[in-house]
N, C-alpha and C positions, 0 to 999 in steps of 0.2 A: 303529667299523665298524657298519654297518646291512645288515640283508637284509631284502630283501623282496621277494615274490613270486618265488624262489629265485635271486635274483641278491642279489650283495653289493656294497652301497656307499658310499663315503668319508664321512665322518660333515658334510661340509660342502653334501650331498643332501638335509640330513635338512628342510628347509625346502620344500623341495617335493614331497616323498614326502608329509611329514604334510597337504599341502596337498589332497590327491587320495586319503587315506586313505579319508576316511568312504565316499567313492563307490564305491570300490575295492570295501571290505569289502561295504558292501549290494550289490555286483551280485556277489559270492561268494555271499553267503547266498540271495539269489533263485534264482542258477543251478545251487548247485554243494549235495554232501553229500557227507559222508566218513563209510565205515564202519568201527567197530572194528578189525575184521579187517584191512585194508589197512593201519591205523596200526600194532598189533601185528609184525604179521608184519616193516615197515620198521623197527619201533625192533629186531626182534629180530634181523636184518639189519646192521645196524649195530652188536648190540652184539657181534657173531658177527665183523664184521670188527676189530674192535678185539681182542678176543682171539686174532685169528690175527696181530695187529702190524698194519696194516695203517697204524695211528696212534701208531705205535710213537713218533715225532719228536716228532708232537704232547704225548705225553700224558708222554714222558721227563722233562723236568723235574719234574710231579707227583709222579713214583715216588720220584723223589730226594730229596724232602722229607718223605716221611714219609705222603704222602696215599694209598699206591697200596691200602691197606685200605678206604678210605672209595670212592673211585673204582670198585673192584671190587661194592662194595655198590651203588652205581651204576647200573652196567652189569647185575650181576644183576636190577634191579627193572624192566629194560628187557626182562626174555627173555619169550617167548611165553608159557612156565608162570605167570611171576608175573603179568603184565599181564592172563592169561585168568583169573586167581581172584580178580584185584582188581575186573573187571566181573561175575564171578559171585559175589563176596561184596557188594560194593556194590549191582549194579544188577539183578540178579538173572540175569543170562546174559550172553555172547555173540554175537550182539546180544544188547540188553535186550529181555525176552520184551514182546508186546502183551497185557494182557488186558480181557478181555470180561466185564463186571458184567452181574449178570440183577437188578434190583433189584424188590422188592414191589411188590403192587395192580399190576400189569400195568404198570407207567411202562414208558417207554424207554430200551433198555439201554446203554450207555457203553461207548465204547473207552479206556485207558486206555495211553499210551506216556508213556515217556521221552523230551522233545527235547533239544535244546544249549539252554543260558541265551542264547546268541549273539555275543556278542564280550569276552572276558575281558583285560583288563591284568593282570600279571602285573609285580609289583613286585618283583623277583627275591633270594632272600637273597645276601647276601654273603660268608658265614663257610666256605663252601666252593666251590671249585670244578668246574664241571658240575652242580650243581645247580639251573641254569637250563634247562639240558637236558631234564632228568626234569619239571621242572613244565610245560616246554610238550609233552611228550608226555603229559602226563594231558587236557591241555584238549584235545588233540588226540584223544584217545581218547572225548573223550563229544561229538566233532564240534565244537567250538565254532572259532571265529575268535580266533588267540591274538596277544597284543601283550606283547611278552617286553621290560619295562627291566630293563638288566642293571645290577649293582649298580661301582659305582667301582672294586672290587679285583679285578671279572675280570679277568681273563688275555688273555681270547681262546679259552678251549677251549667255550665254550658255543656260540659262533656260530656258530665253526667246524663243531663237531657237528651243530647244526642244516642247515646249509648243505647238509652230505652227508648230513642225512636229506631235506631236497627235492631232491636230484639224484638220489639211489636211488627215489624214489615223486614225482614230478611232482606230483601228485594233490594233494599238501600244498603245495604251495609258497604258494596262495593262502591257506589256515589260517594261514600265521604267517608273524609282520613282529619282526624283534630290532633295537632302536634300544641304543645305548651314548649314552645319556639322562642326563647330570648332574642329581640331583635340583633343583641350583639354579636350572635353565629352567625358570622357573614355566610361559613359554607353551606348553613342548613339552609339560611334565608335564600339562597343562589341557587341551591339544586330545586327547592319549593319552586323558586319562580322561571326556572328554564323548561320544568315542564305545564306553565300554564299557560293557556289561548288570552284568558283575560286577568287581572290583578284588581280586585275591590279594595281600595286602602281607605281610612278613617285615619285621621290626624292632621296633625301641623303642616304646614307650607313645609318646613325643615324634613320631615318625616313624608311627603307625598317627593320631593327631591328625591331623597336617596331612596325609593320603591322607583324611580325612574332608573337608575342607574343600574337596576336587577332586573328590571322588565326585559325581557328579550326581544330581537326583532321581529314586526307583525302583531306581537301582544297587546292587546287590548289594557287599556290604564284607565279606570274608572274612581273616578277623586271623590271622597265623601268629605270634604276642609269642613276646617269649623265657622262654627256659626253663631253672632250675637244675639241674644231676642231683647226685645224692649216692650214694656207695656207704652200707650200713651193717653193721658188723664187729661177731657177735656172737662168731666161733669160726670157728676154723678147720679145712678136711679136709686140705689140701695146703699148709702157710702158704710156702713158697720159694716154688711155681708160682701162687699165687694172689697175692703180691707183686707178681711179675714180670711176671704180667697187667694187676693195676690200674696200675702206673707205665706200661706200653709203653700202654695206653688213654690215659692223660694223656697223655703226649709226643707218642705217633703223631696226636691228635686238637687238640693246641694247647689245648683245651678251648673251641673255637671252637664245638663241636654242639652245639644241646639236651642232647644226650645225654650231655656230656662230665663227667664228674666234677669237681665244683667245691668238694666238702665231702666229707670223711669223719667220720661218725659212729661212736666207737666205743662199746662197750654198757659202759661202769667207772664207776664214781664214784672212781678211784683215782690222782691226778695223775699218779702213776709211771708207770701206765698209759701216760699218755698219752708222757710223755718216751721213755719206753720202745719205744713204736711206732713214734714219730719216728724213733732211735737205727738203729731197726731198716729201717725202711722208705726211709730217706734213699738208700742204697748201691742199692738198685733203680729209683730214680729215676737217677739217675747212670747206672746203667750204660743205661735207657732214652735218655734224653739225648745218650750216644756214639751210640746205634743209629738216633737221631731227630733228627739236628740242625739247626739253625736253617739257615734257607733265606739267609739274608744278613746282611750285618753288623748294618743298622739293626733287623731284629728282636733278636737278641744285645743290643745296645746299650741297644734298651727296654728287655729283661728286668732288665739290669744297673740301669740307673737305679730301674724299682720297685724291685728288691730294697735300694738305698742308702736308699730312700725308707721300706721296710720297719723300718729296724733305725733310721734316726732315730726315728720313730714309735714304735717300743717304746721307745725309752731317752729321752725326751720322758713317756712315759706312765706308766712305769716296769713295765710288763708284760715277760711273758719274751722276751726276744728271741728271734726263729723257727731254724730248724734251716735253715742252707743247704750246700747242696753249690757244686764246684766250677762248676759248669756253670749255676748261677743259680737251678737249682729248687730251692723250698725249704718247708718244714712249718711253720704257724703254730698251737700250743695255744691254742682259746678254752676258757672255762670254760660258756659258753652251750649253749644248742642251736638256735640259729639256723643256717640256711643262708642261706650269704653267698657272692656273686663271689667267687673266686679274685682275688687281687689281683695278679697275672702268669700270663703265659702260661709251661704249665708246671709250675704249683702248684697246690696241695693245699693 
């Protein structure tokens, strides 16, 4: 599905959409400007209708997977409060204030503003859902012309969103164009990025390479790589509720985020230790798992295969084999201090 200039359409358009693009765009930016305020005020509109259900249909599946914590995080970064401290912590106001240099020996003094960089692609991540949303309402917010490719595993709730934020504010609808763009179209991904000023890519070292190769000269290349999170356990104030927090973060998050826990570090030099932890922590994974569970078979089905793939690999290696539960997640003791991928979704 494609939208653009607030109308949605069939992905077999997209050949003559991109055809009329560039001219599109430049007679947007000639004629047209969009204030902070107006984009604020729609996304907080929008995240106001969703919490009164409004997208209740839409966004139902989400909740039933385990996402409605991340989705909520979402929605919160869209409301007037947050979106007004991130222009007044970034750009310095509200609008972004104008100022006025008085420079020495009498020279002439200088206005200084903030403009849009002017047409941004938007290489969208994929590890969650509606988070194509929130990236085009930031570009939306410092005025630019946004070109949102959505990543292969959406859904459909990003465009959606989008959609009904230009049917509530008009105003946007010429700001942003969402193409469902298979990276493999070299020539769509090519004509996307020859008309942009700057390229926001999410993904792999391998996947930020070939957006350099697309990037035209002068354009702007903004890298969102990935990223490992790690808890690190020196002691505990609460050890049952502080369990039961870090496994429902694993589960509920797939460990798909940046942010997701992919290593635990504990502070011992004492193996027991570690078996120990495992023994312990395994049963809170489990019961996160009941609370969190796989959206469909073929996810199930991979976890089950790494984990087959898990326990040949230890007893091939001759290292301890890992701690698993019924439900496929499972605890692997290194003796190292590296942080390393999780090697299933799920796991620790």
């Amino acid at each position: 599905m494609i939208l653009a200039k607030g109308k949605l359409y069939d992905n077999r358009h997209q050949e003559d959409i991109l055809s009329h693009l560039e001219e599109e765009i430049a007679e947007t930016r000639r004629t047209q400007s969009l204030s902070p305020e107006t984009v604020i005020a729609t996304a907080d509109r929008l995240r106001q209708r969703a919490l009164d259900g409004d997208f209740h249909a839409l966004l139902a599946p989400f909740l039933q997977t385990g996402m409605g914590p991340l989705i909520q995080k979402v929605l919160t970064a869209m409301s007037q409060e947050s979106l007004t401290y991130r222009m007044q912590v970034e750009l310095g106001g509200c609008p972004p204030p104008i100022v006025h240099t008085a420079p020495p020996m009498g020279q002439q003094g200088v206005e200084i503003r903030p403009v849009p960089l002017g047409t941004l692609l938007h290489i969208a991540a994929g590890n969650a859902d509606g988070l194509p949303a929130y990236a085009a309402a930031e570009g939306l917010l410092t005025g630019n012309v946004n070109l949102i490719k959505l990543p292969q595993a959406d859904s459909g709730l990003s465009v959606r969103l989008l959609w009904e934020l230009t049917a509530m504010e008009p105003a946007l609808a010429d700001f942003l164009y969402v193409f469902d763009t298979p990276s493999e179209d070299v020539t769509a991904m090519k004509k996307l990025a020859s008309i942009a000023d700057g390229i926001s890519v999410w993904g792999s070292e391998e996947a930020i390479r070939a957006v350099r190769t697309l990037a035209p000269p002068g354009a702007k290349l903004m890298e969102w790589g990935h990223r490992l999170g790690f808890v690190y356990i020196s002691g505990w104030e609460n050890k049952e509720e502080e369990m039961k927090q870090l496994a429902e973060h694993i589960l509920s998050t797939r460990q798909l985020l940046c942010s997701s826990c992919q290593t635990i570090f504990l502070d011992t030099e004492k193996e027991e230790a570690l078996t120990g932890f495992c023994r312990e922590f395994l049963p809170f994974l489990e019961q996160a798992a009941q609370k969190y569970p796989f959206s469909s078979m073929g996810e199930a089905a991979e976890v089950t295969l790494r984990r087959l793939d898990g326990e040949l690999e230890s007893i091939l290696s001759g290292s301890p084999l890992p701690f698993f539960s019924p439900s496929g997640c499972c605890l692997t003791i290194c003796q190292d201090e590296e942080l390393e991928l999780s090697p299933c979704l799920g796991a620790a």
